[in-house]
C-alpha beads as a LAMMPS data file, in Angstrom:
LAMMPS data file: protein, C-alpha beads

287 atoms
286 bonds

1 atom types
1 bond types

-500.0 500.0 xlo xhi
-500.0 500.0 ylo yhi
-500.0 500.0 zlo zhi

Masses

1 110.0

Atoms # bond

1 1 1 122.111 152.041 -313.930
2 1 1 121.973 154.663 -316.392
3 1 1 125.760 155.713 -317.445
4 1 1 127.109 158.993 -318.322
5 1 1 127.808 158.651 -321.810
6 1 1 124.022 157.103 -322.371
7 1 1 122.861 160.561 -321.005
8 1 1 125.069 162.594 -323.313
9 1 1 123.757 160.601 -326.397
10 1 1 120.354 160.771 -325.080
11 1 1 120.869 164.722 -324.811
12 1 1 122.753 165.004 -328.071
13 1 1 119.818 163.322 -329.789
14 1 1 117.170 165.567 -328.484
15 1 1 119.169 168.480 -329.495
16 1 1 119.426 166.976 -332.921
17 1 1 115.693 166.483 -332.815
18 1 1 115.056 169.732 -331.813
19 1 1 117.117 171.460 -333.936
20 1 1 115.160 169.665 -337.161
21 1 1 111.892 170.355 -335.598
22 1 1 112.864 174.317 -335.384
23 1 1 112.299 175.879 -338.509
24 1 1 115.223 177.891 -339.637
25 1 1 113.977 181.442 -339.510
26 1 1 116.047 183.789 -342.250
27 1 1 115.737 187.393 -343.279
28 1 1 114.562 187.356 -346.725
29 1 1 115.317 190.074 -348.826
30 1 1 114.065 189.627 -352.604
31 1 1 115.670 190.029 -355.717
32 1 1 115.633 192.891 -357.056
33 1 1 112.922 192.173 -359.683
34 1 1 110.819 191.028 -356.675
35 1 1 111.509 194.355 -354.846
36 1 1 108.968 196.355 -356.193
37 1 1 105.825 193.973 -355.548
38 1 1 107.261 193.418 -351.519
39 1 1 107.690 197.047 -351.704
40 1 1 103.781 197.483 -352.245
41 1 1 103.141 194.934 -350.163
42 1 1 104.080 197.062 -347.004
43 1 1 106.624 194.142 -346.233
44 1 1 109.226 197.134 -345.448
45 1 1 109.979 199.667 -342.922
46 1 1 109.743 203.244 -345.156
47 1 1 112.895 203.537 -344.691
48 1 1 113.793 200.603 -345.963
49 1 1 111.217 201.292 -348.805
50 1 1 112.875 204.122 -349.821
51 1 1 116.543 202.611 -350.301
52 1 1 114.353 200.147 -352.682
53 1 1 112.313 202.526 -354.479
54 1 1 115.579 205.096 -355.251
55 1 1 117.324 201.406 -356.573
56 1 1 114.479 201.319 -358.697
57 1 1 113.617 205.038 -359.799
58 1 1 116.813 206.629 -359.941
59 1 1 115.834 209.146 -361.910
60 1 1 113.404 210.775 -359.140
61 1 1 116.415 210.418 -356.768
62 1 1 118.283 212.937 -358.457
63 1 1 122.082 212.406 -357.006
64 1 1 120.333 209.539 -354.111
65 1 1 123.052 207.896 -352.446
66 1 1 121.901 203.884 -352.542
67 1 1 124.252 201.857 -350.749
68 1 1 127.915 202.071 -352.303
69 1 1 126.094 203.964 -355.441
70 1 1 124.975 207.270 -356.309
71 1 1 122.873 208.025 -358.933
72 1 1 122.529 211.088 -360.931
73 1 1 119.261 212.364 -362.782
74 1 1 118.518 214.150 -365.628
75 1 1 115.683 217.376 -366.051
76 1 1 113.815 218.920 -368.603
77 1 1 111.702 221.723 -368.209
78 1 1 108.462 220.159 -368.422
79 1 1 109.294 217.877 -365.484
80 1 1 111.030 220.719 -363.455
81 1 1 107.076 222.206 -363.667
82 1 1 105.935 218.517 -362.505
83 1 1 108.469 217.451 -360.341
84 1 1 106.300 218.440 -357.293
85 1 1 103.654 215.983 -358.127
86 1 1 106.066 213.101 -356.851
87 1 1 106.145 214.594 -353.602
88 1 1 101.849 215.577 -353.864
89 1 1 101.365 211.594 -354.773
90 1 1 103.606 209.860 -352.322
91 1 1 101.761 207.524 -350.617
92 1 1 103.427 204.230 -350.580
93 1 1 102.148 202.055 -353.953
94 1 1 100.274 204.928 -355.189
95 1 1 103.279 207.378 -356.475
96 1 1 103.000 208.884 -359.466
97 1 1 106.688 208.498 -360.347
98 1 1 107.570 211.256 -362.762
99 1 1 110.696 211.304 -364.250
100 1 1 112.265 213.298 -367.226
101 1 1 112.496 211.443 -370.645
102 1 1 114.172 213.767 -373.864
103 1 1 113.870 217.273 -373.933
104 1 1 109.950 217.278 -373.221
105 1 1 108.252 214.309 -371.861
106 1 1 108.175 212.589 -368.579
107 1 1 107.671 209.065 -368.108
108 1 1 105.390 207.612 -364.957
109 1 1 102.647 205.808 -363.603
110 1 1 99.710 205.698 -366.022
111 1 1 98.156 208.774 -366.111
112 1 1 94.547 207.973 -366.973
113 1 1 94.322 206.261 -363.661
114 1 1 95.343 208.715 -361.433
115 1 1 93.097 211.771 -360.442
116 1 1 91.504 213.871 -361.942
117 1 1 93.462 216.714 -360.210
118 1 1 96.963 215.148 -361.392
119 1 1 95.957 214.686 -364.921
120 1 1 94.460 217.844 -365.197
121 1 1 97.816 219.341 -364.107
122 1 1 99.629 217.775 -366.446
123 1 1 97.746 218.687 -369.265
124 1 1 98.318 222.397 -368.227
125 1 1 101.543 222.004 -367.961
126 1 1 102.302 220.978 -371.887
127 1 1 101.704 217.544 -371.759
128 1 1 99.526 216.956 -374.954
129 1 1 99.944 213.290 -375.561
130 1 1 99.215 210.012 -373.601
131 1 1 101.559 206.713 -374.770
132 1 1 99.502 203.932 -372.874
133 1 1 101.608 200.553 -372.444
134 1 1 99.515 198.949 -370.534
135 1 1 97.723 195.498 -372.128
136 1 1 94.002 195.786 -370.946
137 1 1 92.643 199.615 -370.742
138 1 1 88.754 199.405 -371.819
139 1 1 87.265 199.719 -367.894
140 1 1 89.626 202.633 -367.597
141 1 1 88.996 204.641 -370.760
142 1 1 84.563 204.410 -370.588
143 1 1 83.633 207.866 -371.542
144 1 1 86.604 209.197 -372.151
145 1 1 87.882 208.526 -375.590
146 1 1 86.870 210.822 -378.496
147 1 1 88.250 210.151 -382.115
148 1 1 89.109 213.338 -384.455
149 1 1 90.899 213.113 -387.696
150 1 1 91.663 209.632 -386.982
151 1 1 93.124 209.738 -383.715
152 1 1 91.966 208.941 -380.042
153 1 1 91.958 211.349 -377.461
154 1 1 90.999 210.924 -373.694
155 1 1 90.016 213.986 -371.902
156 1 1 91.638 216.161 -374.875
157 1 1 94.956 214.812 -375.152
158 1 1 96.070 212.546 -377.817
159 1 1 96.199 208.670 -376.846
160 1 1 98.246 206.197 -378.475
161 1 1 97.889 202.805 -376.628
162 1 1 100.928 200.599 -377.241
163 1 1 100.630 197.235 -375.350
164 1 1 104.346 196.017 -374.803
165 1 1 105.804 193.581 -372.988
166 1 1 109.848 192.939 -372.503
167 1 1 109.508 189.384 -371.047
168 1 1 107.003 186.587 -373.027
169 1 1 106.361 188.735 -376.207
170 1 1 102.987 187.494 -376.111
171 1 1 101.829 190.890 -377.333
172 1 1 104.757 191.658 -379.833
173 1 1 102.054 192.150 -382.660
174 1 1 99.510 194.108 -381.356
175 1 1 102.622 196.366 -380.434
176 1 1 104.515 196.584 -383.398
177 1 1 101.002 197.150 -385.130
178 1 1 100.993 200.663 -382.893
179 1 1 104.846 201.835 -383.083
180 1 1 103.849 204.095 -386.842
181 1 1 101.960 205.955 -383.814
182 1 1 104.276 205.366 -380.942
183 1 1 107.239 206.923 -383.222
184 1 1 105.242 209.640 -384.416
185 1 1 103.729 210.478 -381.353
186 1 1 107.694 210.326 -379.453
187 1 1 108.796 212.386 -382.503
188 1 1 106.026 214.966 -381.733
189 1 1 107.271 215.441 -378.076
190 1 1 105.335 216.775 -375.353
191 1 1 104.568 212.821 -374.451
192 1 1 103.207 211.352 -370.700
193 1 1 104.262 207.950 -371.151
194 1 1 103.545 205.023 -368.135
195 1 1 102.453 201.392 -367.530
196 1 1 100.721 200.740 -364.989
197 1 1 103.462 200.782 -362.141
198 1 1 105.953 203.276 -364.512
199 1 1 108.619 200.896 -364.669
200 1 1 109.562 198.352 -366.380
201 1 1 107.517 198.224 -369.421
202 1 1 108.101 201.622 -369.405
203 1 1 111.400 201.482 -369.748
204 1 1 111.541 198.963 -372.107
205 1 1 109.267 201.796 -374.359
206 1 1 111.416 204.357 -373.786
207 1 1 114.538 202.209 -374.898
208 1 1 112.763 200.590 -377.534
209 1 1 111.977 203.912 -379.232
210 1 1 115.189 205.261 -378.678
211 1 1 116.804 202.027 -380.538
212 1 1 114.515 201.177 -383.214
213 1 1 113.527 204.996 -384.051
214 1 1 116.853 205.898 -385.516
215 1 1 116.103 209.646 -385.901
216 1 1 114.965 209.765 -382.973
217 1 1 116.310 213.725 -381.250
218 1 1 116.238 212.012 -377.487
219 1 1 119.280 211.005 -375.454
220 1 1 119.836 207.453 -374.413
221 1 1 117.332 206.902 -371.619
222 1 1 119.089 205.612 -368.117
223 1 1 117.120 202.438 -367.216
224 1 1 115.656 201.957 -363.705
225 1 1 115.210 197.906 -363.708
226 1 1 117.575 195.288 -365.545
227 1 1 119.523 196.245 -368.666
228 1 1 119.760 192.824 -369.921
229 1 1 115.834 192.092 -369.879
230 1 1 115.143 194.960 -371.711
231 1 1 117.807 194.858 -375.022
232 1 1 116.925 191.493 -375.500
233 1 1 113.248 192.085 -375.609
234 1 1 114.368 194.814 -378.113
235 1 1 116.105 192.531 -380.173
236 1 1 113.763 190.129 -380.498
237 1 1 110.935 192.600 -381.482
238 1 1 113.200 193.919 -383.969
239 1 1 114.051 190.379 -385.461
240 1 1 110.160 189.407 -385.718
241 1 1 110.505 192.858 -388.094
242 1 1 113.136 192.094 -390.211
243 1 1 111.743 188.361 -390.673
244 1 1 108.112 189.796 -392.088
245 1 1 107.588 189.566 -395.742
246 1 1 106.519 192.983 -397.573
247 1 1 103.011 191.818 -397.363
248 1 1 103.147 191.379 -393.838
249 1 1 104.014 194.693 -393.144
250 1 1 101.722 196.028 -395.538
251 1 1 99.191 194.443 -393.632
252 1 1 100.781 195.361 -390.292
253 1 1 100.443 199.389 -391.121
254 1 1 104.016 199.561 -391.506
255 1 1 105.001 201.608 -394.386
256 1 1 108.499 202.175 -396.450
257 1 1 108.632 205.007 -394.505
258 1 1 108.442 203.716 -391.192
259 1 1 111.054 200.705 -392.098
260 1 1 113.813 203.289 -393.135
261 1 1 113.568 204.800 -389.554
262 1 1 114.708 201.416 -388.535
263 1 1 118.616 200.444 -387.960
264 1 1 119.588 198.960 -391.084
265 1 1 121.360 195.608 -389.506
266 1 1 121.708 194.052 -386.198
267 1 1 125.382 195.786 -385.906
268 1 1 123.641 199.183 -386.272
269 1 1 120.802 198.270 -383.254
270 1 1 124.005 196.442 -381.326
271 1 1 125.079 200.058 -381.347
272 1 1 122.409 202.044 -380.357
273 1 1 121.448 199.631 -377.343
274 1 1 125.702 199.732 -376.342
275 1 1 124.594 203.478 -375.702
276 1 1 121.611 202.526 -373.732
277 1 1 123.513 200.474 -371.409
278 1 1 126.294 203.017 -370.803
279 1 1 124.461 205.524 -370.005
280 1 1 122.847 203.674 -367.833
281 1 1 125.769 202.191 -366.517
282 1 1 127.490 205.803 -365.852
283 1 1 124.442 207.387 -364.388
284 1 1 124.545 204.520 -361.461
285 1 1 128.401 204.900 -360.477
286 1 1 129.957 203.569 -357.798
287 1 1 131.654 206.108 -355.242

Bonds

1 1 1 2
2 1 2 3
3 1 3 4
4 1 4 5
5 1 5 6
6 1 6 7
7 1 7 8
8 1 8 9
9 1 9 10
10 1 10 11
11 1 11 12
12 1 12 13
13 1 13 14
14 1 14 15
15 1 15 16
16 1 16 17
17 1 17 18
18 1 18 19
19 1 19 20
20 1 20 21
21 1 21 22
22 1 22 23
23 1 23 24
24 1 24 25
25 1 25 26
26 1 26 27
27 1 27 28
28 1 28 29
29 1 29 30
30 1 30 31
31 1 31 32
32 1 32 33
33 1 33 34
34 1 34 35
35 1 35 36
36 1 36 37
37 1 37 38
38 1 38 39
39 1 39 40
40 1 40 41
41 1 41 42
42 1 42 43
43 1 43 44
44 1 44 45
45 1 45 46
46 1 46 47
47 1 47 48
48 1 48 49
49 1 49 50
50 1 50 51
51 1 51 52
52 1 52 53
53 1 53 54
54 1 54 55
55 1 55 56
56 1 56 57
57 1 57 58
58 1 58 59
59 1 59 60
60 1 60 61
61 1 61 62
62 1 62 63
63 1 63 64
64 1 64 65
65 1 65 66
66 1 66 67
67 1 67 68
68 1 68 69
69 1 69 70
70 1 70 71
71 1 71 72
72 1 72 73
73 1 73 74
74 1 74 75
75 1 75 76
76 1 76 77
77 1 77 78
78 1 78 79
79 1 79 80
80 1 80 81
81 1 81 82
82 1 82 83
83 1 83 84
84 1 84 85
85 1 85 86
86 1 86 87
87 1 87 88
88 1 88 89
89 1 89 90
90 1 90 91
91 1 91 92
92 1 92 93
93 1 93 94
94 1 94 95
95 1 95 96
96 1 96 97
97 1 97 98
98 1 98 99
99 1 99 100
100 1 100 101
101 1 101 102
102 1 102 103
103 1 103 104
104 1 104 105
105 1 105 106
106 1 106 107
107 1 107 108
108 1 108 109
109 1 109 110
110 1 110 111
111 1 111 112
112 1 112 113
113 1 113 114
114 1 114 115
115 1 115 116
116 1 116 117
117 1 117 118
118 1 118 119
119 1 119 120
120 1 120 121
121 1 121 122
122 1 122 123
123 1 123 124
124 1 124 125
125 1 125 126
126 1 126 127
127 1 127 128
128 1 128 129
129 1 129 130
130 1 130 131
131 1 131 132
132 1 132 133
133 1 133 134
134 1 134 135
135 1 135 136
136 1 136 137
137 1 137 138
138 1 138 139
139 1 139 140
140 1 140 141
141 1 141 142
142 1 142 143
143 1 143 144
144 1 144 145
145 1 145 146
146 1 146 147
147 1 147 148
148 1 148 149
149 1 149 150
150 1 150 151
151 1 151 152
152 1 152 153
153 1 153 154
154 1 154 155
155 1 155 156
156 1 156 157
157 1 157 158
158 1 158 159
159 1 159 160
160 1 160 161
161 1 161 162
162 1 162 163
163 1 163 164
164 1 164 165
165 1 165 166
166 1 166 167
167 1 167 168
168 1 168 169
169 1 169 170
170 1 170 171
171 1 171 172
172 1 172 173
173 1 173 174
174 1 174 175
175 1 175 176
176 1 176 177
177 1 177 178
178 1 178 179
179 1 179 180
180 1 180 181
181 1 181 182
182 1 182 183
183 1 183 184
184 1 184 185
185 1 185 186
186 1 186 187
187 1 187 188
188 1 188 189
189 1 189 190
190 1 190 191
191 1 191 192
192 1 192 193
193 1 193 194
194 1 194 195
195 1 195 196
196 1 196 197
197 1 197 198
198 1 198 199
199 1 199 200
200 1 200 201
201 1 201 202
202 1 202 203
203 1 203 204
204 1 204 205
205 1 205 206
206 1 206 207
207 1 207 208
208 1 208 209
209 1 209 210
210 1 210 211
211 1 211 212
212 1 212 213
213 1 213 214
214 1 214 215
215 1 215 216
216 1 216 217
217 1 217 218
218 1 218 219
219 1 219 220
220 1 220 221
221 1 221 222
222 1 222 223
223 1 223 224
224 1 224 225
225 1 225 226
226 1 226 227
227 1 227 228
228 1 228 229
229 1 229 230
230 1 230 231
231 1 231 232
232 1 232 233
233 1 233 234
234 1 234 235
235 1 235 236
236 1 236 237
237 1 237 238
238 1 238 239
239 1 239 240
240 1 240 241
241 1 241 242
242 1 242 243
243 1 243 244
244 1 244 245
245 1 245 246
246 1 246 247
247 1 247 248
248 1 248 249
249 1 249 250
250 1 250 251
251 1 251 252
252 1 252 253
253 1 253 254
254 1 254 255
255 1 255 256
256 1 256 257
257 1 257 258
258 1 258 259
259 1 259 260
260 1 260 261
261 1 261 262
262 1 262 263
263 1 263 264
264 1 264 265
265 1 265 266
266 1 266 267
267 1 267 268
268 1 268 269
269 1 269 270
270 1 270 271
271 1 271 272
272 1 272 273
273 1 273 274
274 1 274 275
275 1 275 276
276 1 276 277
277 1 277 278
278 1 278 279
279 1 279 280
280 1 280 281
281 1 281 282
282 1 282 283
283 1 283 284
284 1 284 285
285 1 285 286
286 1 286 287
């Protein structure tokens, strides 16, 4: 005769096995570096997509109320004439992103792969210089590039292509080989600047030029993505400077000039990227 307490362990057991048969089922929600590529991958109601995209492009989501935060944006007038493209190219993973960077440039997707219509428009509206920080561009630049006085232009607009990275480093040297350009071309104005996604190497150009090109007339720039990630990149492409012999940087393209535009010490780019963070910091406040 089977007792009682048999058929309570018997039942207890099969729960037990059950229960580690089951798999546990939980709501995964990224981290917020991982946000972007879910994003894309049409893992998220829009809705949802949009709380994640204004955490991540604050600047388009001028005053966007994201959970206990609201961020505020900045303008210039060139963006106030482009503004509406963000609205024109909104299709989930193919926005164009524009945001206001210094008095007047806008930072965003890469422009050379979006239409024809949208690059056209920008050009017309004062853009007159492409800063490219993507790593591989050849199969999107065939029959486009035309050299004068020796620079490159694509489709009429001067193109400086400055392949950074905020992570590995991996590319530090072909980059650092480009910033004479990348300063000059900032210094100019009038600048389209974009990765391929318009985000974070983008904002690690943006900050990088505002810290290492000390006369530099922009604002600190308000980061989208992580802070941390990007001022250490910066200070690690500013150390492989300061450790290069004269002859090195002779053979790098970077002249006296370009060195005295640098901060003189580490204290000096400490400072500068203290001013990044804060603005940063103050333009995502909490309620």
């Amino acid at each position: 005769m089977v007792s009682i307490n048999s058929i309570k362990t018997g039942i207890a057991s099969a729960a037990r096995e059950l229960k580690a048969s089951k798999p546990v089922v939980k709501e995964f929600v990224p981290e917020f570096k991982e946000a972007e590529r879910f994003a894309y991958d049409g893992a998220y109601e829009p809705s949802v997509y949009d709380t994640i995209r204004a955490h991540m492009y604050p600047q388009i989501f001028s005053d966007y109320n994201v959970g206990k935060a609201v961020v505020k944006g900045t303008s210039n007038p060139t963006f106030k004439t482009l503004e509406h493209l963000n609205k024109e190219y909104s299709r989930q993973g193919k926005e164009i992103r524009l945001a206001p960077i210094g008095q007047d440039s806008v930072r965003g997707r890469n422009i050379v792969t979006m239409p024809k219509q949208a690059f056209d428009e920008v050009k017309q509206k004062g853009i007159q210089r492409i800063v490219d920080l993507r790593a591989e561009v050849n199969s999107t630049l065939n029959g486009r590039v035309n050299i004068k006085g020796g620079k490159q232009y694509v489709d009429g607009l001067e193109y400086v292509h400055v392949p950074v990275s905020y992570k590995d480093g991996v590319e530090d040297l072909d980059a650092i080989k480009a910033f004479p350009k990348f300063f000059d071309a900032m210094d100019k104005g009038h600048v389209y600047i974009g990765c391929n996604q318009g985000s974070h190497r983008t904002d690690f150009a943006v900050a990088l030029n505002y810290a290492l090109n000390t006369p530099t007339r922009d604002v600190p720039p308000i980061l989208y993505l992580s802070t941390p990630d990007v001022t250490n990149g910066i200070k690690r492409i500013y150390k492989k400077i300061q450790k290069m012999s004269p002859s090195e940087r002779q053979a790098m393209g970077l002249t006296d000039e370009f060195i005295s535009k640098l901060p003189k010490d580490r204290a000096a780019l400490n400072e500068r990227l203290l001013k990044i963070t804060n603005v940063t910091k103050e333009a995502k406040e909490i309620k």
